[in-house]
N, C-alpha and C positions, 0 to 999 in steps of 0.2 A: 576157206578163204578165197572170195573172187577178185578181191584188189589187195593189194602190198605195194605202198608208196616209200620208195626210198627218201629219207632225210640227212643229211649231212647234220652229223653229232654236234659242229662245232658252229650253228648256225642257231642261235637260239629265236630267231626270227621262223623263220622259217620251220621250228620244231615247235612252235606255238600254234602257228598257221596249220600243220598237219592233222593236229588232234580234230580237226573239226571239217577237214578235209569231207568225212566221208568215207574213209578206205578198212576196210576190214581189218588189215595189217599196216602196222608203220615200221620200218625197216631204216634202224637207227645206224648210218653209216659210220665207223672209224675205219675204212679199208681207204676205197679208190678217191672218197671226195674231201676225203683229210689230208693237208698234209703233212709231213713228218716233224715238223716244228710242233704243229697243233696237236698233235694226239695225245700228247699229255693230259693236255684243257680238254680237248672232245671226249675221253674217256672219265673226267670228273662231271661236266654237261651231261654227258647218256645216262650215268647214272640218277644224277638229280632229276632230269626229267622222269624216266620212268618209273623212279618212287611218287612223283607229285603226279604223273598220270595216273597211278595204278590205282591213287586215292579218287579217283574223278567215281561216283553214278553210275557211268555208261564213257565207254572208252574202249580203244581198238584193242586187237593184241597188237603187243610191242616184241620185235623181234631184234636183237642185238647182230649185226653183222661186223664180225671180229675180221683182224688181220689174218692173212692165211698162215697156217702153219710152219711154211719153211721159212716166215717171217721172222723169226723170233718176238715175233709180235703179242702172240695170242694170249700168254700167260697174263704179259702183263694188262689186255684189254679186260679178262677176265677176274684176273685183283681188286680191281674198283669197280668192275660193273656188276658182276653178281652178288654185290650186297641188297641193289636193288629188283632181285628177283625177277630178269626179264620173262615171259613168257615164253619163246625162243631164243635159241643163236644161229646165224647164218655164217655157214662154213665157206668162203669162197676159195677157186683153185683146189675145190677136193679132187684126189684120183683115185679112190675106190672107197669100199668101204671099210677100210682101217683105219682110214682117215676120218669119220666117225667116230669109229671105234676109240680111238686116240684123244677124239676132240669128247666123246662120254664121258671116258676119264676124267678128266680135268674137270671138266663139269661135277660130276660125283662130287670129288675130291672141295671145290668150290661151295656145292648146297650144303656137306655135312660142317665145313669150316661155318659157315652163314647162318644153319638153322634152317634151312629150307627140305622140305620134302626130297628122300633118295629120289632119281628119274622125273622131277616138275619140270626141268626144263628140255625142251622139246629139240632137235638140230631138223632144219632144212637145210640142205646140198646143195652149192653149186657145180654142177657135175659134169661141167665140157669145157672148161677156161683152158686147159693147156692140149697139146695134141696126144699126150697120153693118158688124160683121164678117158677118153672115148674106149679104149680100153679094158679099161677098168670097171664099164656100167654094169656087169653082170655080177656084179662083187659085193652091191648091196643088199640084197634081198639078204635076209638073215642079220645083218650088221650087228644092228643096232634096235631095241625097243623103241629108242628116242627117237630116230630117224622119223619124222611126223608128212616132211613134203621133199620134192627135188625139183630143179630147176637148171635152164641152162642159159650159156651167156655167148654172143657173137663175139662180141667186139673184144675181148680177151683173147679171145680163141683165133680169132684173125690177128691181132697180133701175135702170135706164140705160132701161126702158119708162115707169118709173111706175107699175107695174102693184101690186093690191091682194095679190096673193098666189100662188104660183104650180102655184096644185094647185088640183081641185074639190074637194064634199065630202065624195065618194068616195075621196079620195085620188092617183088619178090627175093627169098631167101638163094644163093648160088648152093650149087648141091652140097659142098661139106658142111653149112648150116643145116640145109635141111635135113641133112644124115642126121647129125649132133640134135638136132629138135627131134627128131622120130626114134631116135636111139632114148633119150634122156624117158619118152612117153612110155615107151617098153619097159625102162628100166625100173621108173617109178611105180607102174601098175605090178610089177612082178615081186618089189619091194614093201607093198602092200605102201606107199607113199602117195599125198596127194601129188599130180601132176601140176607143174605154174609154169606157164610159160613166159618167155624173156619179153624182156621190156622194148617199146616202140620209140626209137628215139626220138623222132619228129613229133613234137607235144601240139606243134598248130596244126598237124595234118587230121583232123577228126576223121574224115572219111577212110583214111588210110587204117588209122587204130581202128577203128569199127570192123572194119572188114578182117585187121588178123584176128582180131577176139573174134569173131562170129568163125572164122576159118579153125582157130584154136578150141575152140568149146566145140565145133563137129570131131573134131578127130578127139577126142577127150581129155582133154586139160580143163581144169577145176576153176583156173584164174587166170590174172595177170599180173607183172608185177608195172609197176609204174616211177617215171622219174620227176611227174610233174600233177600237183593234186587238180588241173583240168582234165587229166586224163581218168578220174577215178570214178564220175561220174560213166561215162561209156563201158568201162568196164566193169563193174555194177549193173548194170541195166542188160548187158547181155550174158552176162553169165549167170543172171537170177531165170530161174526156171521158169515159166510161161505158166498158168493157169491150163491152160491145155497141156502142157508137158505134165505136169503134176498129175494131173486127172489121167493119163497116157499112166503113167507110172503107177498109181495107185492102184488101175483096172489089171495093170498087171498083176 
């Protein structure tokens, strides 16, 4: 997966607009961009959509990003949404892998209620939102089968530090991002997980997204995820392999 474009579940505008996007992955939010009024409706939406996508031709994968666990949220995003079979779940505020581990269960428990293949559905991790999942990255390798990618997030993680802001005024990442991004890469490659790196919040700075993807695919991340489907194009474009990389690879 080189792109994952976040969608807000309860935007059925905007969840139309996505399918055609372009983006490898669509990453169907009921977490941060819902809110708690609507999560009832957004979790009957995600469902409907990703039954009427999964019928399309040609269509991204859909990734269900649920409430986090100490939410008592999860259960209920996962009663109405894995009827519709997503292709993944996106676990945010994970802090190791039991919390996986935890969140497989349920899933389990969910495909044999449904009719669905034991282990089809896949978890990506959010794996640095609070200051003590940093901790905890050594803890998934082994987890879980399902565990497919990992991923990490600033702007949670700066709030759960306190911290003023999470960039210098160059633009670049302040050092506990950049631990949390290099820790997250460690962790995913040692979990045999694809690596995705966090999203660019400035959707009109093109030069700026260009340059962390080309920064993020040198150091080895797979992808990126995305908040805006302008962004899905650039990240596509350099995350795809070059004709000379291929041929480089091949020869090897």
């Amino acid at each position: 997966m080189r792109s994952l474009l976040f969608v807000p579940a309860d935007s059925p505008r905007k969840l139309e607009k996505a399918v055609s996007a372009g983006a490898d992955a669509l990453i169907i939010d009921l977490e941060d961009s819902v809110a708690a009024a609507q999560k009832p409706a957004a979790r009957e939406a995600a469902r409907d959509f990703i039954a009427a996508t999964k019928a399309l031709p040609t269509r991204p994968r859909l990734v269900l990003r649920v409430n986090a666990l100490d939410t008592g949220l999860t259960d209920a995003d996962l009663d109405v949404v894995m009827a519709a079979a997503p292709d993944a779940v996106m676990l945010p505020k994970s802090r190791h892998g039991a919390d996986v581990q935890h969140l497989g269960a349920k899933l389990a428990v969910r495909e044999a209620e449904c009719g669905l293949p034991d282990g089809a559905t896949q978890i990506i991790a959010i794996a640095t939102e609070t200051a003590g999942a940093i901790f905890g990255l050594g803890s998934y390798a082994g987890a879980s089968q399902r565990l497919a990618a990992m991923t990490w997030g600033a702007e949670d993680l700066s709030a759960a530090l306190g911290a003023e802001a999470t960039r210098l005024a160059d633009g670049t990442y302040a050092d506990p991002y950049r631990l949390a991004r290099a820790l997250t890469l460690f962790a995913a490659r040692a979990a045999d997980a694809e690596p995705i790196d966090t999203v660019f919040i400035d959707f009109r700075d093109e030069k700026g997204l260009r340059a962390e993807c080309e920064a993020a695919r040198r150091d080895g991340f797979i992808g990126k995820m995305a908040i805006h489907p302008a962004q899905v194009a650039i990240i596509n474009d350099v995350f795809t392999p070059s004709a000379q990389a291929i041929a480089h690879a091949r020869k090897i």
